[in-house]
KELOMI-85242 format. One line per 5 residues: number of its first residue (from 1); for each residue x, y, z of N, C-alpha, C, O, CB. Coordinates in nm, 4 decimals, decimal comma, m for minus. Glycine has a CB too. Example, Ala and Ser with C-alpha at 12.3 -4.5 7.8 and 13.67 -1.06 7.14 Angstrom:
# residues 2
1> 1,3190 m0,5690 0,7800 1,2300 m0,4500 0,7800 1,3200 m0,3300 0,7800 1,4236 m0,3319 0,8465 1,1308 m0,4473 0,9046 | 1,2850 m0,2250 0,7080 1,3670 m0,1060 0,7140 1,2900 0,0030 0,7870 1,3409 0,1138 0,8039 1,4084 m0,0598 0,5725
***
This chain:
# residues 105
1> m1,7812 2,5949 m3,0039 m1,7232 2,4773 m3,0639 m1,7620 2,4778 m3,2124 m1,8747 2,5107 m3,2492 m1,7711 2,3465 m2,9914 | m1,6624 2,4392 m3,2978 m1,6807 2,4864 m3,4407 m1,7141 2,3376 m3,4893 m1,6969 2,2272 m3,4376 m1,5358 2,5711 m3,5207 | m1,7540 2,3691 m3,5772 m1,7476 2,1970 m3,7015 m1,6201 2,1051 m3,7175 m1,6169 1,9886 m3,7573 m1,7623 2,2406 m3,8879 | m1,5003 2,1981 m3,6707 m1,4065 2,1166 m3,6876 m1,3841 2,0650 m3,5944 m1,3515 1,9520 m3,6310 m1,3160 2,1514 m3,7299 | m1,3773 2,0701 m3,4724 m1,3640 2,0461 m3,3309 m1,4416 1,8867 m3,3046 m1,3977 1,7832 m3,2544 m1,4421 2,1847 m3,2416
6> m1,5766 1,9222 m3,3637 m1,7227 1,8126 m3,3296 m1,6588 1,7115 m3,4494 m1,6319 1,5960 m3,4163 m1,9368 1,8944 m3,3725 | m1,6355 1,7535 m3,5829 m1,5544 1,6019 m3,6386 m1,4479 1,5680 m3,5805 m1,4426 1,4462 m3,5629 m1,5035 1,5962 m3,7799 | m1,3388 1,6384 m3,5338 m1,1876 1,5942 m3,4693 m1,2519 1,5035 m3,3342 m1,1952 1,3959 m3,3150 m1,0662 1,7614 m3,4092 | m1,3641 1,5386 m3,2411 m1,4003 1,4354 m3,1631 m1,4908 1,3479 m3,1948 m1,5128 1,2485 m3,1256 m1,4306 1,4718 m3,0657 | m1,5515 1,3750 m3,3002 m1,6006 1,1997 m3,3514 m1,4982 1,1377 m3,4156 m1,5607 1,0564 m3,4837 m1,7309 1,1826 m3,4681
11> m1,3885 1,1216 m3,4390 m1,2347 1,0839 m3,5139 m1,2441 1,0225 m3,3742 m1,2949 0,9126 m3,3520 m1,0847 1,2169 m3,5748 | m1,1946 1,0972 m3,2887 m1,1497 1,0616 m3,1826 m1,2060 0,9539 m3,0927 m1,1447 0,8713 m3,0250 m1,1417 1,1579 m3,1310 | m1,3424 0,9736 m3,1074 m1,3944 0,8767 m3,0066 m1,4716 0,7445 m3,0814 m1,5283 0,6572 m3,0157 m1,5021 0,9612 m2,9055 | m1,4637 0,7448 m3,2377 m1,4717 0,5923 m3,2990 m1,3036 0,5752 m3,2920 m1,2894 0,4533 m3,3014 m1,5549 0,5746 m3,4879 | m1,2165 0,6141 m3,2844 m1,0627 0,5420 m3,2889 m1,0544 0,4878 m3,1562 m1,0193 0,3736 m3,1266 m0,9227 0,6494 m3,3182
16> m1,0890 0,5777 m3,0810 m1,1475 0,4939 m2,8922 m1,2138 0,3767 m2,8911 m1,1745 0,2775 m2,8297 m1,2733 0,5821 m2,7932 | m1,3652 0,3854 m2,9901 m1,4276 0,2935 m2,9796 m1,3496 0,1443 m3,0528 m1,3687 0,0362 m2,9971 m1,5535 0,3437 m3,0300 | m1,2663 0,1524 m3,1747 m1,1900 0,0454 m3,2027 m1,1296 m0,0291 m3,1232 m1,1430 m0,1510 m3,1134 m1,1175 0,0702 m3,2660 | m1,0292 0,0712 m3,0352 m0,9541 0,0194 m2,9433 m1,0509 m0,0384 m2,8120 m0,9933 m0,1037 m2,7249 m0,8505 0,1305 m2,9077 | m1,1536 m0,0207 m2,8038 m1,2307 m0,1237 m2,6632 m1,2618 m0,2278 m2,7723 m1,2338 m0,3367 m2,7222 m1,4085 m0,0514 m2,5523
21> m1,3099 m0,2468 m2,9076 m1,3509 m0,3573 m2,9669 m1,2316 m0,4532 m3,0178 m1,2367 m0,5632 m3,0728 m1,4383 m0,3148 m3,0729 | m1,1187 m0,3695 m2,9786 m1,0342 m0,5386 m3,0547 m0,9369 m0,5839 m2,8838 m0,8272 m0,6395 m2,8792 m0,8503 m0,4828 m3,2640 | m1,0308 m0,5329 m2,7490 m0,9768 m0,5500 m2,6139 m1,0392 m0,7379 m2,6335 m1,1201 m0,7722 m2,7197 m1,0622 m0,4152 m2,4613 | m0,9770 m0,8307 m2,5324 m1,0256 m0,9872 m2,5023 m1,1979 m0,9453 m2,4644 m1,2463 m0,8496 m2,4040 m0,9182 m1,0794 m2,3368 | m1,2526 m1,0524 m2,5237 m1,4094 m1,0471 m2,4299 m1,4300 m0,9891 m2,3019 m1,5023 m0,8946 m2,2704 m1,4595 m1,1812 m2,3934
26> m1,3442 m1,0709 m2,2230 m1,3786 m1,0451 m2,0834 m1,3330 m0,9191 m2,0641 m1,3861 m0,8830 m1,9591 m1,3231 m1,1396 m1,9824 | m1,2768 m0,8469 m2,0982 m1,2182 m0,7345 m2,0921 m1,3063 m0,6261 m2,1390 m1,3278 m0,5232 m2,0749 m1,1028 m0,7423 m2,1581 | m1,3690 m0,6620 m2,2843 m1,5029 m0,5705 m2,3624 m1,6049 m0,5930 m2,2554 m1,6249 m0,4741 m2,2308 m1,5706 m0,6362 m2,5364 | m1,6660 m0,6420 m2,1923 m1,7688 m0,7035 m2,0751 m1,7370 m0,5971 m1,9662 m1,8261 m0,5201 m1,9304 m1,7327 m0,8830 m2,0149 | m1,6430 m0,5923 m1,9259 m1,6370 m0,5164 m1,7972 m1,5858 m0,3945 m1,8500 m1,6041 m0,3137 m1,7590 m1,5465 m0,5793 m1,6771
31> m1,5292 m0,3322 m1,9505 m1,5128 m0,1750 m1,9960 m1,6930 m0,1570 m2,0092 m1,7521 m0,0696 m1,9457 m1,3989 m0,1446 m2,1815 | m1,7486 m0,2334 m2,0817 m1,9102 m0,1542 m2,1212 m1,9247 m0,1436 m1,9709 m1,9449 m0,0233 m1,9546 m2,0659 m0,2598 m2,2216 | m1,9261 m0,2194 m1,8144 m1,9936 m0,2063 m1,7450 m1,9281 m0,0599 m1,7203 m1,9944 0,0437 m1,7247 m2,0100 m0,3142 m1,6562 | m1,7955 m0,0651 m1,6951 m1,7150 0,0804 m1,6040 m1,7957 0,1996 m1,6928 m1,8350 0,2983 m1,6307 m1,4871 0,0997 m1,6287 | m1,8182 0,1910 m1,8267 m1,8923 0,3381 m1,9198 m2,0175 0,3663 m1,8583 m2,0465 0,4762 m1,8110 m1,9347 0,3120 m2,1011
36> m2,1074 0,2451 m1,8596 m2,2174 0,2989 m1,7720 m2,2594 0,3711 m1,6761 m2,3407 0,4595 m1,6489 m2,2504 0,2504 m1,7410 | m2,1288 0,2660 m1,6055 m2,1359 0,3191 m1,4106 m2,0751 0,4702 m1,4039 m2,1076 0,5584 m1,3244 m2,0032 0,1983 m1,2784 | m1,9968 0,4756 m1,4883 m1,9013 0,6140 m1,4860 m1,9949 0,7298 m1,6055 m1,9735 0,8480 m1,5786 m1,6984 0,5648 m1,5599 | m2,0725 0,7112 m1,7044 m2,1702 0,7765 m1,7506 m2,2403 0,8161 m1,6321 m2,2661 0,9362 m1,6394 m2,2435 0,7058 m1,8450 | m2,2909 0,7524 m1,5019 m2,4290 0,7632 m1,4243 m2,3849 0,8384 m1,3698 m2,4390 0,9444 m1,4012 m2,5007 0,6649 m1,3463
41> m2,2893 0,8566 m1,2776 m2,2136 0,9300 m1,2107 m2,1677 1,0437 m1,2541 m2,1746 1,1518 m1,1957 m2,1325 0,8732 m1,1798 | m2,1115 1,0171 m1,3761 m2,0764 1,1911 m1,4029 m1,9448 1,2196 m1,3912 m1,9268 1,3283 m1,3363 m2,1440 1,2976 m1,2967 | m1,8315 1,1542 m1,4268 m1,6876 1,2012 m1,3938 m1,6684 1,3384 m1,5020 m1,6941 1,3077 m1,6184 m1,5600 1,0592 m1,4263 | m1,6257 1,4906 m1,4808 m1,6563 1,5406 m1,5410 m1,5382 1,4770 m1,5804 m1,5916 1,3850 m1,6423 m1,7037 1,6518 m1,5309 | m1,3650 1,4465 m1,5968 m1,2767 1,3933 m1,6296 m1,3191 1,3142 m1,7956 m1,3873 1,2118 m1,7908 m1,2400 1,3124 m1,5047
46> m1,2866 1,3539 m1,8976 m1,3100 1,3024 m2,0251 m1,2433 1,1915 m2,0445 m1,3197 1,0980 m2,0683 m1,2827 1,3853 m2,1222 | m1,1275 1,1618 m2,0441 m0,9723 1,1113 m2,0845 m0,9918 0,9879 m2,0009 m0,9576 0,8779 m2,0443 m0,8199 1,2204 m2,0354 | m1,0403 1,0016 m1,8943 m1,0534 0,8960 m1,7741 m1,0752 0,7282 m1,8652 m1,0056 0,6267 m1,8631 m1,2227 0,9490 m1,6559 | m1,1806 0,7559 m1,9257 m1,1860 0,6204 m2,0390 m1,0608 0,5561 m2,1141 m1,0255 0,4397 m2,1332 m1,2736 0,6631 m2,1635 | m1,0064 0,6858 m2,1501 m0,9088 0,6282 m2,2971 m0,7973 0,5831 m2,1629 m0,7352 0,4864 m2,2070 m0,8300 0,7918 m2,4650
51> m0,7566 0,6079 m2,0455 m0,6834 0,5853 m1,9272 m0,7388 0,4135 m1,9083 m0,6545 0,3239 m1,9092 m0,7278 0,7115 m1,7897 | m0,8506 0,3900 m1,8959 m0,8931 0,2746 m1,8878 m0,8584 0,1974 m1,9954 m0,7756 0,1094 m1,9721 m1,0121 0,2759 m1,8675 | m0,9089 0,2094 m2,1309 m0,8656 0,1466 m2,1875 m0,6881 0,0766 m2,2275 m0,6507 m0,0338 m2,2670 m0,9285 0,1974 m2,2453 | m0,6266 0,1843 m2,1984 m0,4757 0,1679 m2,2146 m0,4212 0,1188 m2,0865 m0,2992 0,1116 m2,1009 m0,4027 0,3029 m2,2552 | m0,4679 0,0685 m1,9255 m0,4590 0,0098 m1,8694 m0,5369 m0,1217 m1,8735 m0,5205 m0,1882 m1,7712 m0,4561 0,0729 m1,8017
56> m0,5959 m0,1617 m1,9403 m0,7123 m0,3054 m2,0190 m0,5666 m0,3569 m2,1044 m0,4874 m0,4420 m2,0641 m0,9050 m0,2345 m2,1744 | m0,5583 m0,2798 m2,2306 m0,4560 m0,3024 m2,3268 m0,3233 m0,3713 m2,2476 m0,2770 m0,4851 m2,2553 m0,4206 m0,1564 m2,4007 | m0,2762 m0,2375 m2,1570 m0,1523 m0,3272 m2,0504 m0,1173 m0,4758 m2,0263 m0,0214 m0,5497 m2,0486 m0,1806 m0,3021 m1,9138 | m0,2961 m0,4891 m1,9448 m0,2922 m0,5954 m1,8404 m0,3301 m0,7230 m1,9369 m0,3164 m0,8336 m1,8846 m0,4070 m0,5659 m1,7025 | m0,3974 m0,7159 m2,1343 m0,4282 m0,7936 m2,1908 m0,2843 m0,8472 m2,2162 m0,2463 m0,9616 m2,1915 m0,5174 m0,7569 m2,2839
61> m0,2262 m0,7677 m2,2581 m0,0530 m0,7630 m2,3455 0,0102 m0,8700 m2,2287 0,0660 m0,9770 m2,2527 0,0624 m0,5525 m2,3486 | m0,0112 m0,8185 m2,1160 0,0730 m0,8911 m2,0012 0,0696 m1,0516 m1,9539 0,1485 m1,1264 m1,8962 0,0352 m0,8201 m1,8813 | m0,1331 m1,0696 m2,0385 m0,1705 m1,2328 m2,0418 m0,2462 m1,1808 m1,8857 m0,3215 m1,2771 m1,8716 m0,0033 m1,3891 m2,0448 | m0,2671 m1,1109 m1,7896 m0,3307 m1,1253 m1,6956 m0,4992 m1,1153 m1,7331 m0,5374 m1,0475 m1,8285 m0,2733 m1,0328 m1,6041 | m0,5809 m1,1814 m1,6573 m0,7361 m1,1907 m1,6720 m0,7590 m1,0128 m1,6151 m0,6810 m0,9408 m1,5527 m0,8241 m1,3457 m1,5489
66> m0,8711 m0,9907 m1,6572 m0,9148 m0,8570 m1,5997 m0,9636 m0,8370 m1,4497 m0,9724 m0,7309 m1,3879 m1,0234 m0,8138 m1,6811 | m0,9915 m0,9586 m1,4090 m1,0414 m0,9913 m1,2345 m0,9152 m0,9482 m1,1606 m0,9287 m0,8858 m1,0554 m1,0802 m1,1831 m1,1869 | m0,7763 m0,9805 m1,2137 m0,6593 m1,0007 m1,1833 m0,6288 m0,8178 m1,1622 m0,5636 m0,7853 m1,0630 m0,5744 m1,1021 m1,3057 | m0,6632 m0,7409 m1,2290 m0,6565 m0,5871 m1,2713 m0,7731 m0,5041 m1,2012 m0,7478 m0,3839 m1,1944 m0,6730 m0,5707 m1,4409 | m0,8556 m0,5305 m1,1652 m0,9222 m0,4769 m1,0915 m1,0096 m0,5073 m0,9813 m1,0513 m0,4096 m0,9190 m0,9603 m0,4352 m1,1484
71> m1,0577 m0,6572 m0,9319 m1,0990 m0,7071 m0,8265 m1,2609 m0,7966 m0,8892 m1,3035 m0,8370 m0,9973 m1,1081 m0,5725 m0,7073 | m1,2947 m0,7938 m0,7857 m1,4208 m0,8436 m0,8232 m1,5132 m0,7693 m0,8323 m1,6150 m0,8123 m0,8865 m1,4614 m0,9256 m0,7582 | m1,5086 m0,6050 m0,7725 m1,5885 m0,5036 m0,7378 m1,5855 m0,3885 m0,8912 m1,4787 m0,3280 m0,9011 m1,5215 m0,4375 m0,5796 | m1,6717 m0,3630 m0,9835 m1,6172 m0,3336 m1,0559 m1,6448 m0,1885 m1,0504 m1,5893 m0,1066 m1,1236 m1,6334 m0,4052 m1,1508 | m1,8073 m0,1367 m0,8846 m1,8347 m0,0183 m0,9094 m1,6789 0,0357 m0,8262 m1,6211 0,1393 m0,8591 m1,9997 0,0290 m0,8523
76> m1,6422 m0,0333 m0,7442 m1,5379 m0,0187 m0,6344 m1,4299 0,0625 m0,6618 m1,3767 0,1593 m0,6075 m1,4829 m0,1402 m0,5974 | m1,4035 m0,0354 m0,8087 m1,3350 0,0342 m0,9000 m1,3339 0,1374 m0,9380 m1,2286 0,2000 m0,9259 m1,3362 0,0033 m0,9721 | m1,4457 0,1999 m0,9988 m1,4407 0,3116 m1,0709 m1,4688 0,3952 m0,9796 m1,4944 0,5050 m1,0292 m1,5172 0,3207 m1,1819 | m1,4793 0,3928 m0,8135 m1,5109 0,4915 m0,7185 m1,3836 0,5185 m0,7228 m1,3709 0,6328 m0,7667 m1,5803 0,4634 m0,5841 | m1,2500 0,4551 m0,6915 m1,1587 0,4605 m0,6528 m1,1081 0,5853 m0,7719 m1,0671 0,7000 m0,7544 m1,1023 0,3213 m0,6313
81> m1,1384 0,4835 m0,9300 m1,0907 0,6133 m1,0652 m1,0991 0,7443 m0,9921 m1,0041 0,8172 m0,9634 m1,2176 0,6300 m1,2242 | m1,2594 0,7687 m0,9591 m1,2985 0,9171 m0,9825 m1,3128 0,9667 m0,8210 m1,3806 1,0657 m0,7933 m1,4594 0,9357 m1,0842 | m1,2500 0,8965 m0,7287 m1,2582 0,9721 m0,5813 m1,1834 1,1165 m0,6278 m1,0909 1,1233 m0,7086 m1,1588 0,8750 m0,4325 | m1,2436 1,2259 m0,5598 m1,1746 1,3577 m0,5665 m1,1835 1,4443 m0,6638 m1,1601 1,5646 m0,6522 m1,0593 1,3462 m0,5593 | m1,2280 1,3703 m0,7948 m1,2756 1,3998 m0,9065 m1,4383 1,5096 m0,8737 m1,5186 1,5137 m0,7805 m1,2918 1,2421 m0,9852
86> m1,4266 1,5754 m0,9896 m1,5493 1,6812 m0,9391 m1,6111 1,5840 m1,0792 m1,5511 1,5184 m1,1643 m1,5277 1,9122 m0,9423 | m1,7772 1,6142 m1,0529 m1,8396 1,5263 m1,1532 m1,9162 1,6299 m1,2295 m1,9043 1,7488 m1,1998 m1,9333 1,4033 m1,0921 | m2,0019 1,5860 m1,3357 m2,0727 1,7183 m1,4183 m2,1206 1,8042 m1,3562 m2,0920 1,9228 m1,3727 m2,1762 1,6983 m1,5004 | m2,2477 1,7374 m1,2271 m2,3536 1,7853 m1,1562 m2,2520 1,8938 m1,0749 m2,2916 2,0086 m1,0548 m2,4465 1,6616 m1,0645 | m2,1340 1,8544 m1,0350 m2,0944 1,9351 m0,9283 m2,0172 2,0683 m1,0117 m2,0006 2,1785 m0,9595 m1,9917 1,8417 m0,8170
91> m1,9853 2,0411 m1,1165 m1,8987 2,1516 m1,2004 m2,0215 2,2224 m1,2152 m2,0303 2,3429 m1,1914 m1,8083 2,1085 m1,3548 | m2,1127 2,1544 m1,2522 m2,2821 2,2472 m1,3484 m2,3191 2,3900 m1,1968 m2,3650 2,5035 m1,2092 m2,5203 2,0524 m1,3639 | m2,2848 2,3331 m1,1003 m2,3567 2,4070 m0,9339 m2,2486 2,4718 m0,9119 m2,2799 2,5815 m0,8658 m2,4026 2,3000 m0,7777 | m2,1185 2,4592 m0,9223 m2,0342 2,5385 m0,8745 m2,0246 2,6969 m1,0275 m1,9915 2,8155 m1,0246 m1,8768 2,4200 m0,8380 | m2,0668 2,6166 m1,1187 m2,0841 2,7357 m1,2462 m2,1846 2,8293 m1,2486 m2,1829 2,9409 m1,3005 m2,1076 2,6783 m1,3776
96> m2,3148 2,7474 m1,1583 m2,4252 2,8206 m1,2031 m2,4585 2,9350 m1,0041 m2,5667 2,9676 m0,9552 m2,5846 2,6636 m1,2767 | m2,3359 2,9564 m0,9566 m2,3214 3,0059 m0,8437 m2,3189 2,9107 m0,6785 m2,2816 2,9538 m0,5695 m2,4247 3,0977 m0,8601 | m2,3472 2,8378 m0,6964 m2,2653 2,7234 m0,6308 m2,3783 2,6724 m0,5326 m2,3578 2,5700 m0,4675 m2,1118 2,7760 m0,5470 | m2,5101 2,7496 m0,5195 m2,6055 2,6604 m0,4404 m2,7006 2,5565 m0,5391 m2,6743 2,5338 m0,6572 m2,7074 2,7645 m0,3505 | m2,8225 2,4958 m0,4603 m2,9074 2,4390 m0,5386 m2,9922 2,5215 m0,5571 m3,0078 2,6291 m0,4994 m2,9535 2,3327 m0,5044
101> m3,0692 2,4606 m0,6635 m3,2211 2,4926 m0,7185 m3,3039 2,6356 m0,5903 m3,2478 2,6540 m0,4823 m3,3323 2,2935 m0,7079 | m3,4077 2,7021 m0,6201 m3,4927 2,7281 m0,5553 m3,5303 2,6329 m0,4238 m3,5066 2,5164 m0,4558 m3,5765 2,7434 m0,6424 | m3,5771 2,6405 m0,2962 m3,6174 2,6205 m0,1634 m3,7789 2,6159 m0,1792 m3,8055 2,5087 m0,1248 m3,5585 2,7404 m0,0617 | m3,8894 2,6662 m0,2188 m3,9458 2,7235 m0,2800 m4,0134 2,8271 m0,1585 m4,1301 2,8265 m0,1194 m4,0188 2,6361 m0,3690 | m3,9137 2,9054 m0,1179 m3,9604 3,0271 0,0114 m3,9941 3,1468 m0,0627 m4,0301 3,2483 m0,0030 m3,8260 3,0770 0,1336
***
């Protein structure tokens, strides 16, 4: 990855970050929670966010509340995003020959 690449995705991901900061409150409130929950986890899926956000944007434009868009469950939610989805940990094991760590036999 070159120098140009690492500025074209910091471009990229403060123009991301604009677009969650000018989302309704309630809407900024529950995107920070889905980044967390979906940081912990590991979706290796990048894009999955800017997908979120432009379904936030949708449902703001439309006048619906965000409860209305995704439930009351908000990890529920993001299980549903990334069911089937391979996550870092699992890309990192299937790269590094596909078992775990040492046994220590």
């Amino acid at each position: 990855m070159g120098i140009r690449d690492i500025v074209e995705g910091k471009k990229q991901w403060w123009a991301h970050v604009a677009r969650v900061k000018a989302l309704p409150p309630d809407y900024r409130i529950v995107y920070q929670e889905m980044q967390r929950y979906l940081f912990k986890i590991g979706p290796a899926d990048t894009s999955l966010l800017a997908d979120v956000v432009d379904f936030f944007e949708e449902g703001a434009a439309a006048g619906k509340g965000v409860r209305q868009l995704i439930g009351d469950d908000v990890a529920a939610f993001c299980d549903d995003l990334v069911k089937g989805s391979p996550t870092y940990a699992e890309v990192r094991r299937e790269s590094a020959g596909g078992e775990p760590g040492p046994t220590g036999k």
